[in-house]
C-alpha positions in Angstrom: 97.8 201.0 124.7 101.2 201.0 123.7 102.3 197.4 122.1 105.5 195.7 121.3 105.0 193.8 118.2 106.7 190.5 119.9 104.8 187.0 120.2 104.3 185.5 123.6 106.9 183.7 125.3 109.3 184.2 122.6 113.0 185.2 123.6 112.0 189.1 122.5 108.7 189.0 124.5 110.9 187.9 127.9 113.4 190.7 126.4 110.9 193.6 126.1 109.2 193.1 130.0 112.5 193.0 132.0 112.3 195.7 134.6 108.4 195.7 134.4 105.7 195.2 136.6 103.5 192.9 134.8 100.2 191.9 134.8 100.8 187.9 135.4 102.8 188.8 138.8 100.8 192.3 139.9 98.6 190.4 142.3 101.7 189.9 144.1 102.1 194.1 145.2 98.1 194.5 145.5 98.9 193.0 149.6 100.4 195.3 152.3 102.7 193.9 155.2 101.4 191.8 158.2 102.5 195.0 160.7 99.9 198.3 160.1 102.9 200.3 158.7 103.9 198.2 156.5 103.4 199.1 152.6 104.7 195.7 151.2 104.5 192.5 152.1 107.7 189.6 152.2 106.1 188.3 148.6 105.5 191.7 147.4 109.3 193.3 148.2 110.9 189.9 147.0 109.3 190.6 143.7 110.0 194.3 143.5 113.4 193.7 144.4 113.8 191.4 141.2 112.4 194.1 139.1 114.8 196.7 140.4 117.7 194.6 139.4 116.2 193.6 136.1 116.2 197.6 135.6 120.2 197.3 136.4 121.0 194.4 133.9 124.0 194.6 131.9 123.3 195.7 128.5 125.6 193.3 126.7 124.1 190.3 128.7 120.2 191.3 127.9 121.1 191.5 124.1 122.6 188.1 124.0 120.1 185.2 123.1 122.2 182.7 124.9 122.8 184.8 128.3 119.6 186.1 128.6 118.3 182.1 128.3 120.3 181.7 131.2 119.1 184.4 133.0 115.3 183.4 132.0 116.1 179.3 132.7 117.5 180.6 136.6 114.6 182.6 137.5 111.6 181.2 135.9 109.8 178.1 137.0 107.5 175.7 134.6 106.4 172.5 136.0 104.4 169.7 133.3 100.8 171.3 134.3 101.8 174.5 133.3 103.3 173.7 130.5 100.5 171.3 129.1 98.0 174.3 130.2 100.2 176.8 128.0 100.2 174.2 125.0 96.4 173.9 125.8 95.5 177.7 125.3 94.9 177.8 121.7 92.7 174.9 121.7 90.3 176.5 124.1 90.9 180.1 122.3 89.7 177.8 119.7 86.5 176.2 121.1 85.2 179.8 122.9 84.9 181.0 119.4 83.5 178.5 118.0 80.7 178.1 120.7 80.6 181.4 121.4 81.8 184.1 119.0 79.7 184.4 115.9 81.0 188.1 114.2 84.1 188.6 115.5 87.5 186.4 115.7 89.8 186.3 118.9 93.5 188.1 117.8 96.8 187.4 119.5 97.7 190.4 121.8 101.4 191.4 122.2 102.7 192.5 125.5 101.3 195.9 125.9 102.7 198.9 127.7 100.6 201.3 129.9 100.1 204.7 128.2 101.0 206.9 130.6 102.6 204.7 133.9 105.8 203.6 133.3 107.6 200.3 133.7 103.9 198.3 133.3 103.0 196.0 131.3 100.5 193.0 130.6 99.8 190.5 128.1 96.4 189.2 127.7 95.4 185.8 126.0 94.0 187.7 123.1 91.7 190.2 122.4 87.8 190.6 120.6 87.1 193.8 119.4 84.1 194.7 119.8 81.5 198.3 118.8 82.0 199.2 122.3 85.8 198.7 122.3 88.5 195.7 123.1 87.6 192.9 125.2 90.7 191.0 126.4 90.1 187.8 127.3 92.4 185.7 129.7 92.8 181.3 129.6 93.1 178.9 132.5 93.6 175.2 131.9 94.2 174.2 135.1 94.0 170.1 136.1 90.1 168.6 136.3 89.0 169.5 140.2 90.8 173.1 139.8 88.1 173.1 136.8 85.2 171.9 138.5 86.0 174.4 141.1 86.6 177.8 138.8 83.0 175.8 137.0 81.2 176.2 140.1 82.6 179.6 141.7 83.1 182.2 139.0 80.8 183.9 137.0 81.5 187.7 137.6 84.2 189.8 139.0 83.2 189.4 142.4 83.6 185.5 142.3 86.8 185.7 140.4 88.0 188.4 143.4 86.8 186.1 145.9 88.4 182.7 144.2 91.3 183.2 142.3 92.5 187.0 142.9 95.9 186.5 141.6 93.6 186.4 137.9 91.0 188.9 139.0 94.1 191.3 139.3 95.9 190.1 136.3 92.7 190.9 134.3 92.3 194.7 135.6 96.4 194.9 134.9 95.0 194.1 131.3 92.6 195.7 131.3 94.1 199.4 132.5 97.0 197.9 130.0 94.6 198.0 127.1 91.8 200.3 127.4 89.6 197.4 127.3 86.4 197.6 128.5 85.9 194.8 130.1 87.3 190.6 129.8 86.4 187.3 129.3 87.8 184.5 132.3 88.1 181.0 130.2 88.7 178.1 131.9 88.9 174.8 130.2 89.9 171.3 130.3 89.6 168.6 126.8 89.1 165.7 128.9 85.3 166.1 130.0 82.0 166.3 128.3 81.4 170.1 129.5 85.2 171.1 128.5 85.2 174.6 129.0 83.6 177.5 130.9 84.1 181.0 130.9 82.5 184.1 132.4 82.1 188.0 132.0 84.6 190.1 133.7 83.8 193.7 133.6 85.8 196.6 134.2 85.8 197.7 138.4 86.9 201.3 138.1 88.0 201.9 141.8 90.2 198.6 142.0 92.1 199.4 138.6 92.7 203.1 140.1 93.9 201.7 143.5 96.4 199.1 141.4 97.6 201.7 139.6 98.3 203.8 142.6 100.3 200.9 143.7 102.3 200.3 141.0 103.2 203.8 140.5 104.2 203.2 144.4 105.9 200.2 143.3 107.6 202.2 141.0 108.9 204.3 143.4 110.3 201.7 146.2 112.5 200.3 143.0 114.2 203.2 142.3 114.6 204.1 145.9 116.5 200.7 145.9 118.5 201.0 142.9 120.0 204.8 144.0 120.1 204.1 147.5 
C-alpha cells in the first residue's frame, strides 16, 4: 500500500487521483461490451476515455486551486442525498465502534495507491487494524427503503455481489489497494430505531485477480488512446 497523506475530498485528494482508476468508479470496467468481441462496454470506454485525458492535463491548470475547482465542479455530480450521506459517514463510523468495536479504533484512510499496478487507486472509509492485518471498512447512508433493502439482502460477499456490485467491486479495489484482508459493508440511516447495519466482506481472491487483470487492461486501452 502506497498512501498519499491527503484527506478525503479535499482539493489535494481530487489532485493526487487524476488519471487513476479508482476504486469508487472500477465497477464501471469490470462489464464487457453487449457484442462477444467487445472488451468494454459504452459506460466502461466513456470512463476510460476521461481518465486518458486526465493523464493529458495541463500542468499549470492541475496546480491551480481555482482551475482545477473548475475542472472538478464540470465533471463531478453531487445531488442533496449524496451529500447528506457524505456528511452522515462519520456519525455512523461513529456508532459501529461504539456498538461494535471494543479494542481497536476506526482511522481515516488516505487515498492509497496500488503497490505494483499503476495508475490505481482507492480510498476506503477507514480502516481497523487488526492481529491478522487491516480491515477497511466502506459506509453507505443511502435514503430509508434503500436501507431496509441493503438490511434485508447483504450479509456476505455473495449478497453484496448480487445487490449492489458497484460496492462489492469498490471493496475488492480496496482491498487489492490495501493489502487488507478482508472489509466491513456499513449501511446506516439516524432516523430509525435499528439505524445501522453492517456485514463481513471477505477477501474473494479470484475476483480481485480478474479486476486487476482488467485494470492493467484498462491501463492499456488509455494509453493506446492518448498515443494513437
Amino acid at each position: 500500500m502506497i498512501a498519499d497523506g491527503t484527506g478525503q475530498r479535499s482539493t489535494a485528494w481530487f489532485r493526487s487521483r487524476i488519471g487513476y482508476l479508482t476504486g469508487s468508479k472500477i465497477s464501471e470496467i469490470m462489464k464487457a461490451g453487449r457484442k462477444k468481441d467487445e472488451m468494454w462496454s459504452e459506460t466502461a470506454k466513456s470512463y476510460l476515455y476521461q481518465v486518458a485525458a486526465e493523464r493529458l492535463f495541463n500542468p499549470v491548470f492541475l496546480e491551480d486551486d481555482e482551475v482545477f475547482q473548475d475542472y472538478l465542479d464540470q465533471t463531478s455530480f453531487t445531488s442533496k442525498a449524496m451529500e447528506w450521506g457524505t456528511e452522515q459517514e462519520s456519525s455512523a463510523i461513529e456508532l459501529y465502534q461504539k456498538m461494535f468495536l471494543k479494542d481497536n479504533d476506526v482511522v481515516p484512510m488516505p487515498s492509497c495507491r496500488h503497490k505494483s499496478i499503476p495508475h490505481f487507486a482507492a480510498s476506503p472509509d477507514g480502516g481497523i487494524y487488526e492481529k491478522g492485518g487491516l480491515r477497511i471498512i466502506e459506509v453507505k447512508c443511502p435514503n430509508i427503503n434503500t436501507y431496509m433493502k441493503y438490511r434485508l439482502l447483504i450479509h456476505d460477499a455473495a449478497s453484496l455481489k448480487e445487490t449492489e456490485p458497484k460496492y462489492y467491486w469498490q471493496m475488492m479495489a480496496e482491498m487489492s489497494c490495501t493489502d487488507a484482508k478482508s472489509g466491513t459493508f456499513i449501511t446506516y440511516t439516524p432516523w430509525l430505531t435499528k439505524p445501522i447495519h453492517h456485514a463481513e466482506i471477505e477477501r474473494v481472491e479470484d475476483d480481485i485477480k480478474l479486476m486487476e487483470e482488467r485494470v492493467i487492461l484498462a491501463n492499456e486501452f488509455i494509453e493506446q488512446i492518448i498515443n494513437k
